[in-house]
SEZAPA-685885 format. One line per 4 residues: number of its first residue (from 1); their letters; for each residue z negated, y, x negated of N, C-alpha, C. Coordinates in steps of 0.001 Angstrom, whole numbers. Example, Ala and Ser with C-alpha at 12.3 -4.5 7.8 and 13.67 -1.06 7.14 Angstrom:
1> AS> -7800:-5690:-13190:-7800:-4500:-12300:-7800:-3300:-13200; -7080:-2250:-12850:-7140:-1060:-13670:-7870:30:-12900 $
//
This chain:
1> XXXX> -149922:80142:427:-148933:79237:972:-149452:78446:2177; -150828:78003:2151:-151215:77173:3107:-151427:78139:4501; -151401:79463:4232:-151409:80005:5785:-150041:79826:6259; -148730:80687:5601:-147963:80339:6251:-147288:78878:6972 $
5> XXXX> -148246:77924:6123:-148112:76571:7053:-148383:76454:8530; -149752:76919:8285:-150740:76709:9459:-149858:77974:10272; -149668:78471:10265:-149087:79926:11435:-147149:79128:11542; -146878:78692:11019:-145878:78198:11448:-146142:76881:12222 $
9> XXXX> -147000:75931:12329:-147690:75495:13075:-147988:75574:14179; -148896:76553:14045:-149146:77344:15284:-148154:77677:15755; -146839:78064:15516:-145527:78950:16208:-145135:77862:17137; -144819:76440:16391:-144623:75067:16801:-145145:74883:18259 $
13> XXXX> -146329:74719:17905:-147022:74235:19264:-147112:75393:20193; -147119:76553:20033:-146756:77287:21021:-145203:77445:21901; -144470:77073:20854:-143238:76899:21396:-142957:76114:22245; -142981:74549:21726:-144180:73339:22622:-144543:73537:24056 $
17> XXXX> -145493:74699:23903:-146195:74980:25448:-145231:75861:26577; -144271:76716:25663:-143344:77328:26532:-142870:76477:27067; -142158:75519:25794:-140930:74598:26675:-141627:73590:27823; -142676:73306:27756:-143516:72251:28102:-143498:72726:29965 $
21> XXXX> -144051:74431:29792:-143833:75401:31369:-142761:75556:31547; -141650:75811:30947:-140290:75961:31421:-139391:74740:32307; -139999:73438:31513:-139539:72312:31841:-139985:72032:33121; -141378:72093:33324:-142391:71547:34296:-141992:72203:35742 $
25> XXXX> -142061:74069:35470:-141675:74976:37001:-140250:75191:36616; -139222:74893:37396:-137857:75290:37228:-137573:76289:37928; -138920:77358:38393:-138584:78036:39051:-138852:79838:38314; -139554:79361:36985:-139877:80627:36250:-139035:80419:35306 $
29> XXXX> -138317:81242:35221:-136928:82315:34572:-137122:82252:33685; -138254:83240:33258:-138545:83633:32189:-140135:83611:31712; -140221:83484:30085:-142013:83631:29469:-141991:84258:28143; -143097:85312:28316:-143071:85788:27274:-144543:86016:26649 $
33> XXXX> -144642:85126:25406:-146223:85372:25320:-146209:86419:24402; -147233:87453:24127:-147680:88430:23731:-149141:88680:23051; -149301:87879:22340:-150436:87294:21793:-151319:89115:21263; -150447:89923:20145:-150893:90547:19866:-151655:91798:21207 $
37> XXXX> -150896:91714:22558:-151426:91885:23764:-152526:91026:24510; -152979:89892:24202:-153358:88927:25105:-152437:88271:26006; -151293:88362:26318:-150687:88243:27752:-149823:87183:27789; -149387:86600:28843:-148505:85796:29487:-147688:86370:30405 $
41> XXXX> -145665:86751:30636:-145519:87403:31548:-144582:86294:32073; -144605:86233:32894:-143583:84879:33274:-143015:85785:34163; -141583:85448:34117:-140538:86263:34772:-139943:85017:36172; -139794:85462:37338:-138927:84921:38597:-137834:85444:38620 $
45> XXXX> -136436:84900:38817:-135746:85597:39764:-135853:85817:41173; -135147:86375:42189:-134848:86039:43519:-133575:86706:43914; -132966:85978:44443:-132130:86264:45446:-131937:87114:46516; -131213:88148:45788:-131367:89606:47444:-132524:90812:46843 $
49> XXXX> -132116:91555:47090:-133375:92806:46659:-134709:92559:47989; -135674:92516:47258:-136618:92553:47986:-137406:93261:48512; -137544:93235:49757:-138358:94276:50809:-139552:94778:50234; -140189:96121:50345:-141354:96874:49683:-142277:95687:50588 $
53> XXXX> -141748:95502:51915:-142987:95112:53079:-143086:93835:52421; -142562:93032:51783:-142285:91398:51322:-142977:91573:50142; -143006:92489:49049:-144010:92631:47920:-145135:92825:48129; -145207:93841:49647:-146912:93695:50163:-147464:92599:50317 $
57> XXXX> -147078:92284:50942:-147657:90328:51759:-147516:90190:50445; -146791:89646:49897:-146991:88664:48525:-148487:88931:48043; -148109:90732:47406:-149944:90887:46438:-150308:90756:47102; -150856:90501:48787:-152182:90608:49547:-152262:89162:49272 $
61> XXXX> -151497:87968:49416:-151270:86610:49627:-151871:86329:48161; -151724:86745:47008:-151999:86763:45810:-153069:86891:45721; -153536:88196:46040:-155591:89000:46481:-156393:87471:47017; -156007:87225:47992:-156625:86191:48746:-156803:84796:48160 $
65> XXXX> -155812:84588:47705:-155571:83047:47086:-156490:82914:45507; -156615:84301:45048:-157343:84450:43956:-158483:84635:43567; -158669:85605:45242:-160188:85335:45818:-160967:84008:45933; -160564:83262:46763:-160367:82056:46747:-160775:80747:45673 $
69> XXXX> -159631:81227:44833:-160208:80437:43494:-161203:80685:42858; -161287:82008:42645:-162630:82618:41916:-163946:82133:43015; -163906:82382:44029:-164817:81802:44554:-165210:80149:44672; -164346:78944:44529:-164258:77817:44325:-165035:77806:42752 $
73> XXXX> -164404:78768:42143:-164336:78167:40584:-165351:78995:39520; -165800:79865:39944:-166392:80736:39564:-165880:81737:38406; -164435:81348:38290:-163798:82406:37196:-162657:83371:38011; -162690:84814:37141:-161928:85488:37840:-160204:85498:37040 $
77> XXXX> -159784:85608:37899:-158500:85747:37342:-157604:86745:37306; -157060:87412:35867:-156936:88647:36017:-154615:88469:36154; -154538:88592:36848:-152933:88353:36856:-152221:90140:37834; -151368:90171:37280:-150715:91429:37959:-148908:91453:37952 $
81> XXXX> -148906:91861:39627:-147337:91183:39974:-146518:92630:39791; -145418:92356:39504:-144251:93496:39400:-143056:93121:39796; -142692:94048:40337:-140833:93776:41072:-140023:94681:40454; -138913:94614:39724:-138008:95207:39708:-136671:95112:40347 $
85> XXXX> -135405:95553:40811:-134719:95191:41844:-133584:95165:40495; -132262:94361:40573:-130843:94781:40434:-129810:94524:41511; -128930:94526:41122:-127703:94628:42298:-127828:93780:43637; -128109:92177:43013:-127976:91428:43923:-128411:90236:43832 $
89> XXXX> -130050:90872:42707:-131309:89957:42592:-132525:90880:42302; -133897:90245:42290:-134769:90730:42398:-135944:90216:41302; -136392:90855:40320:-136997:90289:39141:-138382:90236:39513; -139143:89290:39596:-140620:89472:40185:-141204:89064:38748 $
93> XXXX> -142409:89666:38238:-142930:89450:37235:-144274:89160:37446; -144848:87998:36709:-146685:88184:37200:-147049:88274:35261; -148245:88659:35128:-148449:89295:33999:-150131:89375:33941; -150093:87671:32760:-151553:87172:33136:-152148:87023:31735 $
97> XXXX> -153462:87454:32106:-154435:87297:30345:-154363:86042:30066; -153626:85755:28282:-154116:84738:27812:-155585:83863:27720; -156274:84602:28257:-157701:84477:27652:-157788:82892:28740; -158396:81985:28050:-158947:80810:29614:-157539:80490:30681 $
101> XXXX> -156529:80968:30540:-155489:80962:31486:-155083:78907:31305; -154802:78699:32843:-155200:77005:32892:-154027:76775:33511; -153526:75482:33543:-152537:74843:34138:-152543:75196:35662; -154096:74903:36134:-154051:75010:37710:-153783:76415:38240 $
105> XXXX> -154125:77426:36883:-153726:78703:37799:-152537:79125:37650; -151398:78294:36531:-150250:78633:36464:-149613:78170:37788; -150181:77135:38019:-149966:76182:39493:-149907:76761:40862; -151203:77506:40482:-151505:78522:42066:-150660:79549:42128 $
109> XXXX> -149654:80183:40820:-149362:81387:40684:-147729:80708:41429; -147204:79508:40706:-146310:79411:40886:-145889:78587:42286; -147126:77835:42580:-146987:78107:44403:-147143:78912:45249; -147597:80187:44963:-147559:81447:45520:-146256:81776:45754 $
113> XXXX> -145511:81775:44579:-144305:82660:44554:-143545:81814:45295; -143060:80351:45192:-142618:79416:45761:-142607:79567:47763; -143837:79580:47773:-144464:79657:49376:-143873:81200:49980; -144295:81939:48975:-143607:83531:49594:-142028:83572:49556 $
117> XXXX> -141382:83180:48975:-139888:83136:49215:-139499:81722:48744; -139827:80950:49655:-138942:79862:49741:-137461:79585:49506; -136473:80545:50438:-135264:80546:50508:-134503:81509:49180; -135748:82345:48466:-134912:83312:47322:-135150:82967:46338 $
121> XXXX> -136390:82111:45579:-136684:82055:44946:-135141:80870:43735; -135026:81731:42853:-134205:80986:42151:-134540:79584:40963; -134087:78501:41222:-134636:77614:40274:-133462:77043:39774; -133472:76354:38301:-133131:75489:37659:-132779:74689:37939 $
125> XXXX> -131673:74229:38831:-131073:73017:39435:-130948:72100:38318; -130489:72290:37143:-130036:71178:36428:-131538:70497:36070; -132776:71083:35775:-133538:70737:35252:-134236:69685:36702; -133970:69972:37508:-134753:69706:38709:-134203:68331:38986 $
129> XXXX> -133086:68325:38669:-132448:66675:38905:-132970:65540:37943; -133012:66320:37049:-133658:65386:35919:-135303:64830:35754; -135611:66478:36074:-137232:65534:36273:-138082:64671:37069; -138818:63634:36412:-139251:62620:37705:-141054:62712:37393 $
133> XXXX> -141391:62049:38748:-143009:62157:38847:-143045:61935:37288; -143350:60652:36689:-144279:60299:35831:-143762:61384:34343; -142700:62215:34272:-142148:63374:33899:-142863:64175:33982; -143050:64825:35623:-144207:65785:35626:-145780:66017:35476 $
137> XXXX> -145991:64523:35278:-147203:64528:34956:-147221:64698:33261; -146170:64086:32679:-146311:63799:31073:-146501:65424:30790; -145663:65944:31545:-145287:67561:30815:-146996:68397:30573; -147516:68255:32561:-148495:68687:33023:-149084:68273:31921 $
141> XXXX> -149627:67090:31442:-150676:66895:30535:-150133:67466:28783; -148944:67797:28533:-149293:68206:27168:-149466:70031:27344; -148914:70953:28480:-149442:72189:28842:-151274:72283:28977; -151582:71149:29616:-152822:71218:29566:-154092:71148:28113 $
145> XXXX> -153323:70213:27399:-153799:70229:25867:-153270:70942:25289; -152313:72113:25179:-152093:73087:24662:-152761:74231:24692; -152793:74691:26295:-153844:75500:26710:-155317:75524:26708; -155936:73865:26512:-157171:73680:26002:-157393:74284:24410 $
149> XXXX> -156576:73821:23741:-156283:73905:22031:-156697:75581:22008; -155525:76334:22886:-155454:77567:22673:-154700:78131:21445; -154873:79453:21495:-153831:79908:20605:-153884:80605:19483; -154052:80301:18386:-155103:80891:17446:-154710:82391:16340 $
153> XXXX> -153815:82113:16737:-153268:83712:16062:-152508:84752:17062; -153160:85843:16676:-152492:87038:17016:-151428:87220:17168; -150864:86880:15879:-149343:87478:15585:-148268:87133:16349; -148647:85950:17091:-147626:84953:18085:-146886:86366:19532 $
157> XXXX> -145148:86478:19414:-144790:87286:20459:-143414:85804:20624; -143503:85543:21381:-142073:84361:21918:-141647:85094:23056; -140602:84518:23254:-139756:84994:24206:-139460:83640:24651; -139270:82756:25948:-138793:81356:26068:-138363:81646:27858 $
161> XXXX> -136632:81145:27643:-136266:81466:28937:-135241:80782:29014; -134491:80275:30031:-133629:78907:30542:-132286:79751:30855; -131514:78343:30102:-129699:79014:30395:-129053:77509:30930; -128439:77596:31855:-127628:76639:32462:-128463:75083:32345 $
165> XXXX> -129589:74808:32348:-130626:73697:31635:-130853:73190:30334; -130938:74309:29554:-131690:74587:28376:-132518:75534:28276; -133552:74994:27659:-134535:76584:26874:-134240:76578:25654; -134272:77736:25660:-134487:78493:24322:-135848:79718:24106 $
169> XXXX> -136065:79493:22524:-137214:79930:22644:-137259:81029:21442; -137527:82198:21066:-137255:83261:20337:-138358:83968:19650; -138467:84418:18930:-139700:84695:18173:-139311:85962:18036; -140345:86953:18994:-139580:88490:18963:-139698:89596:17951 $
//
């Protein structure tokens, strides 16, 4: 009995950390952790199908900026971007190891995407009105003690993704 405490627990505070990123970037769509994978895939929309030449620049802009950090920081960071197109949006996916994964590089990932399409990138208006500095810092700091904590079971697959300014969060 006392595991299924503790693993429902654990479900808790992971849920916690979704909503905690969902709230914080109003600009990632979608998250899906994948524990029994290692992974984090955070989903973008954009606006307009996007150019092969515009996904280049991005991963090179990505290569560099990661270079970068790893060289500042001495850790490497293993993240990998994907585009899929529909009618009359564009699904950009980055798809990053749980392992050590930190606030600041969710930060770098999601000013990347931000900086590369400024004008497509789709965000969360409702959420965006609502949040204020001392907001984004509160959020910033409980993602950050979440991700310190870490995540202690395997079994964890969520799904956590925003509808009209709500999340919801799904246990797949």
């Amino acid at each position: 009995m006392p595991k299924v405490e503790l693993q429902s627990k654990e479900n808790l505070k992971t849920a916690n950390l979704l909503i905690s990123l969902l709230l914080r970037f109003p600009e990632i769509f979608s998250i899906h952790l994948d524990m029994p994978n290692e992974t984090f895939k955070f989903t973008f929309m954009l606006h307009g199908k996007l150019a092969a030449e515009e996904f280049s620049h991005f991963q090179k802009s990505m290569r560099d900026a990661f270079a970068a950090y790893s060289e500042l920081t001495g850790k490497e960071l293993e993240i990998e971007a994907g585009i899929s197109h529909f009618s009359h949006l564009s699904m950009l996916t980055l798809l990053a190891k749980t392992k050590n994964l930190s606030l600041a590089e969710i930060q770098l990932c999601c000013g990347l995407v931000c900086n590369a399409f400024p004008q497509k990138v789709l965000r969360d208006l409702e959420s965006l009105g609502d949040i204020q500095n001392e907001e984004i810092l509160q959020q910033e700091e409980m993602i950050d003690y979440f991700l310190n904590q870490g995540i202690r079971t395997k079994k964890i697959n969520l799904l956590a993704f925003r509808d009209a300014g709500k999340v919801f969060v799904y246990n797949k």
